[in-house]
N, C-alpha and C positions, 0 to 999 in steps of 0.2 A: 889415956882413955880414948878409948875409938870412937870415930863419929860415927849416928846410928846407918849411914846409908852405907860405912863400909861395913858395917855389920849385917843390913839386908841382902847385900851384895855377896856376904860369906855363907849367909844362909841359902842365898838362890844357886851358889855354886855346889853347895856341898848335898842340900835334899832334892836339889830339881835340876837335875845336868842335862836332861832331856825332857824338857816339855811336850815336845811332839809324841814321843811314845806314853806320858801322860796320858795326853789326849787322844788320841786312837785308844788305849785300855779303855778310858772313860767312854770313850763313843760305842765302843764292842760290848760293856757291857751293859751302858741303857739300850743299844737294840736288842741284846741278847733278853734282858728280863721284859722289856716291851713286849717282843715273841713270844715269852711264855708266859706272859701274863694274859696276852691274847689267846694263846692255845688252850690255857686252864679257862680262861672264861668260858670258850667256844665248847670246849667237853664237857663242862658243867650244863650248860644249853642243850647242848647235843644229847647227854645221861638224862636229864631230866626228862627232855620229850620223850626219849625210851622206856623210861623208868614211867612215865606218866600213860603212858599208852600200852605198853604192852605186859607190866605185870602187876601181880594180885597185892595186896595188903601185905601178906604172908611175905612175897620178896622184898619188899620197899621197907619192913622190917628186919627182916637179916641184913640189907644192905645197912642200913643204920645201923645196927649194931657192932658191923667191920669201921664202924667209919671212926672211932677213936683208932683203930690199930692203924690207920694209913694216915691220921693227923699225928702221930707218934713216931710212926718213919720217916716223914719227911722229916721232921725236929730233926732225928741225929742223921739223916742225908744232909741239911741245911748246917750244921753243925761241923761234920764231917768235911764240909765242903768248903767251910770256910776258914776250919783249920789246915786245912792240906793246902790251900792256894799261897800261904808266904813260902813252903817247904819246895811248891815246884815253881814258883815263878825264881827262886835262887840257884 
């Protein structure tokens, strides 16, 4: 029977052979959603003041009523996106 630290030792070899490129992935991708989490906030802010100022009832009602069809594409761009990412990171 193995002792467990040669066993934590077989696990650190076999799923984590490079920690450094771990960490870079993990660092690129919280700035990467950081940024766009920034960016969607700031267009939200940005739409709104537009949307607040420059049109009638009438537009600020069509634009609601696109707004399920663009929370329905990101789902399968989000979806899409995060199935393709094991296919090309191999």
């Amino acid at each position: 029977m193995k002792h467990v630290s040669e066993i934590r030792s077989l696990i650190k070899e076999k799923y984590n052979p490079l920690p450094e490129i771990t960490a870079g992935v993990f660092a690129m991708t919280m700035g990467a959603y950081f940024l766009s989490s920034l960016m969607s906030t700031m267009g939200s802010v940005i739409d709104g003041f537009i949307i607040g100022h420059t049109m009638k009832t009438t537009d600020i009602g069509a634009l609601s009523l696109t707004s399920p069809v663009w929370f329905i594409l990101g789902i399968i761009y989000s979806i899409l996106m995060m199935g393709s990412q094991p296919f090309c990171a191999s």
